[in-house]
C-alpha positions as CSV (number, residue, x, y, z in Angstrom):
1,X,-64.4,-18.5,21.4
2,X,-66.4,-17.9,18.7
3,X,-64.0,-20.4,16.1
4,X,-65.3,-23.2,18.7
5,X,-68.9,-22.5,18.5
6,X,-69.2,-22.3,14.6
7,X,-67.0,-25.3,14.5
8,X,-69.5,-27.0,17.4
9,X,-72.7,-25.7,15.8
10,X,-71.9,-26.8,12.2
11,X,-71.2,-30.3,13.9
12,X,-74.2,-30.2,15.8
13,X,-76.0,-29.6,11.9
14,X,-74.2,-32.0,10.4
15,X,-75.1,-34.7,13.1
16,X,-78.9,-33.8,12.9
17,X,-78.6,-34.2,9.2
18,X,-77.1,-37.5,9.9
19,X,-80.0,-38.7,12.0
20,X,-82.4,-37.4,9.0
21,X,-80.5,-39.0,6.5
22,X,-80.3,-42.8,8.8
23,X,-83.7,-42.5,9.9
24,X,-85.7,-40.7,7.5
25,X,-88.7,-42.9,8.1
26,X,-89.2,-41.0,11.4
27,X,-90.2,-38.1,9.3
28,X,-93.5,-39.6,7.9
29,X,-95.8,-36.6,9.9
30,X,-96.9,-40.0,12.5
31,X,-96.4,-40.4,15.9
32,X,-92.7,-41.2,15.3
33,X,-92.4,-37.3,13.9
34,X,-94.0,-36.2,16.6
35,X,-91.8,-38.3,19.1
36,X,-88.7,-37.0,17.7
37,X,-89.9,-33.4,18.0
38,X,-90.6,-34.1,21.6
39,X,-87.2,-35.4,21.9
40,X,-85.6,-32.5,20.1
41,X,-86.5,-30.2,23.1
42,X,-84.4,-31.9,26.2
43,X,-81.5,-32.3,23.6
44,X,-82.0,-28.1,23.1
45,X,-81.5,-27.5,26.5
46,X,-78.8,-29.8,27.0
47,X,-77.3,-28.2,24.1
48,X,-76.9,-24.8,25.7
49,X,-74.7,-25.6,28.8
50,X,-72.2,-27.6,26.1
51,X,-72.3,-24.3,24.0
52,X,-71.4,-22.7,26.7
53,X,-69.0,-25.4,27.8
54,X,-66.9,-25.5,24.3
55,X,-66.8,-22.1,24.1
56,X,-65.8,-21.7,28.0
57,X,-68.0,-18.7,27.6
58,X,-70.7,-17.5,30.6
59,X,-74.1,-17.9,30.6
60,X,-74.7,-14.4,30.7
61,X,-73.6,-15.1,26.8
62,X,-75.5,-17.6,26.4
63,X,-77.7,-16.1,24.2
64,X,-74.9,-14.8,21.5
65,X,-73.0,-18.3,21.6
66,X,-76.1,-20.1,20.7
67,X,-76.5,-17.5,17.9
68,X,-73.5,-18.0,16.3
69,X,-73.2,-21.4,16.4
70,X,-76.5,-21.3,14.8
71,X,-76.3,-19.3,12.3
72,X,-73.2,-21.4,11.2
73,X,-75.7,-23.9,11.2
74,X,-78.2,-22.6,9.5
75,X,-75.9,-21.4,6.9
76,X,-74.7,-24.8,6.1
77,X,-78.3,-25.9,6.2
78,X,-79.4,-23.9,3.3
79,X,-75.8,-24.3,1.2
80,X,-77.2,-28.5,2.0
81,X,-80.6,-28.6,1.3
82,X,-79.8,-26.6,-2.2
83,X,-77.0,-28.7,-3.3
84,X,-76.4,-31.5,-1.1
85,X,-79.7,-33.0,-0.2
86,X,-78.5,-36.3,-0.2
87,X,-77.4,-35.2,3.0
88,X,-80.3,-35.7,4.7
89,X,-82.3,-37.8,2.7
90,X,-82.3,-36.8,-0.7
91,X,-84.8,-34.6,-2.8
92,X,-87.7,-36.4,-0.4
93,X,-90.6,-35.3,1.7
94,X,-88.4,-36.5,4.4
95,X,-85.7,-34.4,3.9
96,X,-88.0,-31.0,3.9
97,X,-89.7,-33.1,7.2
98,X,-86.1,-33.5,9.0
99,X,-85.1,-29.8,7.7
100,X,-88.1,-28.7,9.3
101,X,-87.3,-30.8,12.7
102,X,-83.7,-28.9,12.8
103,X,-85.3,-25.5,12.7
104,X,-87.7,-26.4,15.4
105,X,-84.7,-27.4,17.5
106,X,-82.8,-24.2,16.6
107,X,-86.2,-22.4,18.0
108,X,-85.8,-24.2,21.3
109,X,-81.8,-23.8,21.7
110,X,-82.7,-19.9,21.4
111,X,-85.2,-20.3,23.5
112,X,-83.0,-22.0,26.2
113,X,-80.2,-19.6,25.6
114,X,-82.7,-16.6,26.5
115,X,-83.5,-18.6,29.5
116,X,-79.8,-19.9,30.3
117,X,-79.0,-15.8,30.0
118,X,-81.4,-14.5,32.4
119,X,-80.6,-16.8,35.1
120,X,-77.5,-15.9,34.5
């Protein structure tokens, strides 16, 4: 179970980085920023039942599988953003703006996964 969700939750990184690193011009603090951070929060809580899914894990751990997979993540974030920024979108304004977009969908998958947990 949990060698599925770090394996899904360092994909899940490395496709967000993707995104930054194709379309970094939608990190330029605009109304494009702020669209893709709107978007970010239906893909969060989409994100938590495939969590669940590829981990075949209950939603009553909802919460743990989300943190695992993110801190996988988040791990290979930071190891990234110090030594592989190209990346996202190299040493850039855009690449701390799409860094910052990931962490604010890592908020909102925890968030989902406390909510996924108590309605358990």
């Amino acid at each position: 179970m949990a060698s599925r969700t770090i394996i899904f939750g360092i994909v899940f990184w490395f496709l967000a980085a993707q995104f930054v690193h194709f379309f970094p011009q939608l990190f330029d603090r605009g109304w494009q920023q702020m669209a893709v951070y709107a978007a970010v929060i239906p893909l969060s809580w989409a994100s938590v039942p495939l969590a669940l899914a590829i981990a075949r894990a209950p939603k009553l751990l909802a919460v743990e599988i989300v943190a695992i997979g993110t801190a996988a993540a988040a791990l290979f974030d930071g190891i990234a953003i110090a030594w592989a920024p190209h990346l996202y979108a190299g040493l850039s304004n855009m690449t701390q703006m799409g860094a910052a977009m990931i962490l604010w969908g890592v908020g909102w998958l925890l968030v989902f996964a406390l909510w996924a947990k108590a309605r358990g």
